[in-house]
Structure formats: C-alpha cells, structure tokens
N, C-alpha and C positions, 0 to 999 in steps of 0.2 A: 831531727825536729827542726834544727835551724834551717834547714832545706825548705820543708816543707813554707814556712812564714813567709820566705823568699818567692814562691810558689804565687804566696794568697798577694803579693803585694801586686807583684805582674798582672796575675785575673781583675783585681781590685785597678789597678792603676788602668787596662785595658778597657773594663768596663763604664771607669770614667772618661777615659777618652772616645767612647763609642757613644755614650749619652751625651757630650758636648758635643759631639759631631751634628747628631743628631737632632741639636738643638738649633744648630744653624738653619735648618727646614723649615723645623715644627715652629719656632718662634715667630719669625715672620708672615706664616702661614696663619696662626691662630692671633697674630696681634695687630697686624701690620708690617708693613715692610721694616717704619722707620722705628717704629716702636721694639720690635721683633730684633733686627740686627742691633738695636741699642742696648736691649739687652741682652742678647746672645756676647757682644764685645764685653760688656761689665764682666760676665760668665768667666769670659777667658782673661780679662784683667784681673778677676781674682784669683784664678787657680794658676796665672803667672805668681800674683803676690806671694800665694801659698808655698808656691816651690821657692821662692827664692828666702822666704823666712823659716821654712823648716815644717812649714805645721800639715797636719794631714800627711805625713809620708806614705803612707799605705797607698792613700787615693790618688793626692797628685805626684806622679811623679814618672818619671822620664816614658813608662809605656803609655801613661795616659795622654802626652804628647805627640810619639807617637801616630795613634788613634788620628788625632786632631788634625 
C-alpha cells in the first residue's frame, strides 16, 4: 500500500509539471505575451514556494520539476 501512494505522488507530481509546462504556450498565447509569461513566472514562483515550505507534496514536488 505504501508503494502504491508513492506511485500517485510521481503521476500527480508529473502531471503537474506537464501542465506548467504547458502553461508556458497556452499563457501567452491566450493573454499576451507580457501578461502571459507574467503569469506563467508567478505559476512557477509559487510551486517553487510550495516545495520549499512543504505544502502540496503530492503535487509539487521533484517529478513535477522534472516535467518543467
């Protein structure tokens, strides 16, 4: 069973680094450029924040980096 959480946190961490990724695109695409990579950076300034305070471990964390 503990196997398996370790499992979800990888898919979970991987899928958040594949939607940040792809928020690098979609962002500036649908907002503007300057608007777009402004917040796509906020994005990735929080889900720095996040790893480095602990919160969300499932989501951020080292495969979601990874990804990015």
């Amino acid at each position: 069973m503990h196997e398996l959480h370790g499992v979800q946190a990888v898919v979970a961490g991987a899928a958040v680094g594949l939607l940040m990724a792809w928020s690098l695109r979609a962002f500036p695409m649908a907002l503007g450029d300057a608007a777009g990579f402004s917040l796509f950076l906020l994005l990735v300034l929080l889900a720095v924040y996040c790893q480095l305070v602990g919160w969300a471990k499932v989501a951020v964390n080292t495969s979601a980096f990874l990804f990015l």
